[in-house]
C-alpha positions as CSV (number, residue, x, y, z in Angstrom):
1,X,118.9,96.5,101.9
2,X,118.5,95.7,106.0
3,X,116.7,98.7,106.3
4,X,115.0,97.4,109.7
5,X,118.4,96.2,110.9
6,X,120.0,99.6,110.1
7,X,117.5,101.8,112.1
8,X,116.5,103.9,108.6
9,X,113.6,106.2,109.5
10,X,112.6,106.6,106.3
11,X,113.7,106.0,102.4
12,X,112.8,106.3,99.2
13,X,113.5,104.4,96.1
14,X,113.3,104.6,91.7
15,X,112.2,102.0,89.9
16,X,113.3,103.7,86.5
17,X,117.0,103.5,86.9
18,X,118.6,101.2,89.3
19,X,115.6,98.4,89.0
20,X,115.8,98.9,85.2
21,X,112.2,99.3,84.9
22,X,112.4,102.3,82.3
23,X,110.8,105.7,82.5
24,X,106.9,105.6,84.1
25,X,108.4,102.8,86.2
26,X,107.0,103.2,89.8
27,X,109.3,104.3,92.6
28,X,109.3,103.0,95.8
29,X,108.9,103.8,99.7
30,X,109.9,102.7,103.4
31,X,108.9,104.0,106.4
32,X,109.7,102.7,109.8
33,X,106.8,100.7,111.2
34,X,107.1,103.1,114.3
35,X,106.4,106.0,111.8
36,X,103.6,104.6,109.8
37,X,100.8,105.8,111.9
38,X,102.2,109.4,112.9
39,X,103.3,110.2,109.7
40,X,100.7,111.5,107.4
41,X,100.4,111.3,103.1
42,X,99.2,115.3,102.3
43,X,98.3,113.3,99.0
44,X,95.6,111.1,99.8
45,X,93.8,109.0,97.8
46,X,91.7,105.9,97.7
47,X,94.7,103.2,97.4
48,X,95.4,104.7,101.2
49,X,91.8,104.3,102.4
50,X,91.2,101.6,105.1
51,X,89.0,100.1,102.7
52,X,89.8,101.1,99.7
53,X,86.7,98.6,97.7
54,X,83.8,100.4,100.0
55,X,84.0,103.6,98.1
56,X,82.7,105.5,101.2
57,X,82.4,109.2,100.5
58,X,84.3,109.7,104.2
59,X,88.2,108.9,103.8
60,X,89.6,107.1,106.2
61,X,93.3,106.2,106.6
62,X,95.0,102.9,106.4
63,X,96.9,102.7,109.8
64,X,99.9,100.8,108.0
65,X,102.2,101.7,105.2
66,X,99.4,100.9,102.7
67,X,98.4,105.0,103.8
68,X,101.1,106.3,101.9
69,X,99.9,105.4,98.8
70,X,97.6,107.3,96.3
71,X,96.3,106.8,92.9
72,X,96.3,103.9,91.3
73,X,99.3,102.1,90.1
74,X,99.9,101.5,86.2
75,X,99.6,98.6,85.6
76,X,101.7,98.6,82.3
77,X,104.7,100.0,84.4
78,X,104.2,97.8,87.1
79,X,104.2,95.0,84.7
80,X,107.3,96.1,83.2
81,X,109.0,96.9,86.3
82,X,108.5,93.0,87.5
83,X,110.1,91.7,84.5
84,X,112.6,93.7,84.7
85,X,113.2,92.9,88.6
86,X,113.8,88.7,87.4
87,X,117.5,89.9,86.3
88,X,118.5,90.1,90.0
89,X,117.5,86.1,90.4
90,X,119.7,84.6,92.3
91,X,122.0,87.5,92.9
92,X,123.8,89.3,95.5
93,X,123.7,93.0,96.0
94,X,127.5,92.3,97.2
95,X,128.3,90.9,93.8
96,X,126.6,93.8,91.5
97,X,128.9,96.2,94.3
98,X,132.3,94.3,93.3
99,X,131.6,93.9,89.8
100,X,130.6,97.8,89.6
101,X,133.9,98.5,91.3
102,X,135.6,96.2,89.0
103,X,134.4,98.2,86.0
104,X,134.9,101.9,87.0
105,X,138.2,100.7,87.8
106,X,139.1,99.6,84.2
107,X,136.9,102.8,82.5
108,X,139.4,104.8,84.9
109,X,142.3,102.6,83.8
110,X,141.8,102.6,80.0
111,X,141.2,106.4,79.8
112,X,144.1,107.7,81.6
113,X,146.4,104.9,80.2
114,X,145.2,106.2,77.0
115,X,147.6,108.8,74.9
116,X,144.9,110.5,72.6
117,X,142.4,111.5,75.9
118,X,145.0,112.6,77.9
119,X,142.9,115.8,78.2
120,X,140.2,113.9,79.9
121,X,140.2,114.3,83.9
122,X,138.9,112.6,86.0
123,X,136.1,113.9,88.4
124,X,135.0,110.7,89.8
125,X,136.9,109.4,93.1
126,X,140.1,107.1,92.6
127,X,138.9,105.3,95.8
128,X,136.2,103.0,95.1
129,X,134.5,103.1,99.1
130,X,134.0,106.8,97.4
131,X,132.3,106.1,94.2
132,X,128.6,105.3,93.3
133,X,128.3,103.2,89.8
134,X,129.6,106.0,87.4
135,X,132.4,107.8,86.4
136,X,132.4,111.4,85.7
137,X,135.3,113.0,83.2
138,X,135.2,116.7,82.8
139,X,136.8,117.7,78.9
140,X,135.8,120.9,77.2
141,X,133.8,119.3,74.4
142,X,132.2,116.5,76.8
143,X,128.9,117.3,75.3
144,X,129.7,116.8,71.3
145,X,131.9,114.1,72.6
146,X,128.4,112.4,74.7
147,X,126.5,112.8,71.2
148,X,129.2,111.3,69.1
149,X,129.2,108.1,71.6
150,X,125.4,107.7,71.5
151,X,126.0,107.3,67.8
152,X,128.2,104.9,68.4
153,X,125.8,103.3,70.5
154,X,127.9,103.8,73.6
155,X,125.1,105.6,75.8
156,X,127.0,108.1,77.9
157,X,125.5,111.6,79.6
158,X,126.0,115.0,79.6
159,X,126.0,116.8,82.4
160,X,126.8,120.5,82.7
161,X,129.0,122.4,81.7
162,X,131.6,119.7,80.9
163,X,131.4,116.8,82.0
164,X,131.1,112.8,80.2
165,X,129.6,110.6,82.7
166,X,129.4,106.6,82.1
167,X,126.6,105.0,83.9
168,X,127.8,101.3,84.8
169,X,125.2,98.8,85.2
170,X,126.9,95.3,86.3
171,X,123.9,93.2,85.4
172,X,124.7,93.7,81.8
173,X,127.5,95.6,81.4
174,X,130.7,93.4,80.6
175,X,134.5,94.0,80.7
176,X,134.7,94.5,76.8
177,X,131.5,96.7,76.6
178,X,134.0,99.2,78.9
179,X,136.8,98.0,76.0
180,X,134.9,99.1,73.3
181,X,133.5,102.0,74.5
182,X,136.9,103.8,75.4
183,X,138.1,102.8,72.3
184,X,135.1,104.3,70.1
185,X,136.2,107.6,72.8
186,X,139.7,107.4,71.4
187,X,138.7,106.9,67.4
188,X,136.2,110.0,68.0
189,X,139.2,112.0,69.6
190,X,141.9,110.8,67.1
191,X,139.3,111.1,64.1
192,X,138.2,114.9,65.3
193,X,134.8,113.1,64.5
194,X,133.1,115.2,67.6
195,X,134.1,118.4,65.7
196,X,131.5,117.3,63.1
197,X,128.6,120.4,62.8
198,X,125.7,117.4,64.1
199,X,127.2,116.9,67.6
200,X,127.1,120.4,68.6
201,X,123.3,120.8,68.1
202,X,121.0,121.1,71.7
203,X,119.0,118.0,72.5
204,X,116.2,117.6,74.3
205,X,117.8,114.7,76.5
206,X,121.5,114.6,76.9
């Protein structure tokens, strides 16, 4: 991202979901160089210091971006985080964008094409220019429906009161992974399989 060329003032970044780096992962930050000195970090701490290896008892602020940061970094995460990053090797954000479109567009496709989930709708923009990397369906049992998928292995989300969401990751997802997961959707509405007492029951992640 051309932050510099796009006149951002400032941004902020996670490393657990869209660089894959899992939960812990360290999130990231961008501020302007013509901010870094007049903004100040209320959290201070000695990965912001000047000179971080003196240990003086007086803290002193980095004058560059190196201020903002605070505690330090875990190293485990960190570690995970970079070997998650050498997926993106030689390629373009452009591509993961077309590819992402490419998928929501047959997850869209399948679903309403699809007899037994005609009760599904759609809350996700048709127009791709409109839609992020997901796609939202709103259906009365979308939470017993969500649980019955995870044990399918199809990892969807719950998000209240009723809605199904499909996170799509281009890196790794493929065409028939989107195949195979509306058509474990259609066997668990065909089969009434969500109705079974085990889906129903409050978890603490959905």
């Amino acid at each position: 991202m051309e932050l510099d060329k796009c006149q951002a003032d400032f941004a902020v970044g996670c490393g657990y979901k869209y660089l894959n780096g899992g939960p812990g992962a360290p999130a990231f930050l961008y501020v302007a160089k013509r901010h870094q000195q007049a903004t100040k970090q209320p959290l201070v701490g000695w990965m912001g210091h000047a000179k971080p290896f003196a240990f003086s008892p007086v803290y002193e602020a980095s004058d560059n971006i190196n201020h903002f940061q605070s505690g330090t970094p875990s190293v485990i995460a960190m570690s995970a985080l970079d070997a998650a990053l050498d997926v993106w090797e030689g390629v373009e954000i452009q591509q993961v964008r077309q590819k992402s479109l490419a998928l929501a567009d047959l997850l869209i496709e399948l679903v309403a094409n699809a007899p037994s989930l005609h009760e599904f709708v759609l809350c996700s923009p048709k127009e791709g220019n409109k839609r992020g990397s997901q796609v939202a369906f709103a259906h009365q049992d979308a939470f017993a429906m969500c649980q019955a998928l995870i044990e399918k292995n199809v990892i969807a989300d719950f998000r209240a009161p009723n809605i199904l969401r499909f996170g799509l990751t281009p890196l790794y997802t493929s065409f028939q992974d989107i195949e195979s997961a509306v058509s474990f959707l259609e066997h668990i509405v065909q089969s009434r399989l969500y109705t079974k007492a085990r889906f129903s029951k409050p978890q603490k992640v959905t």
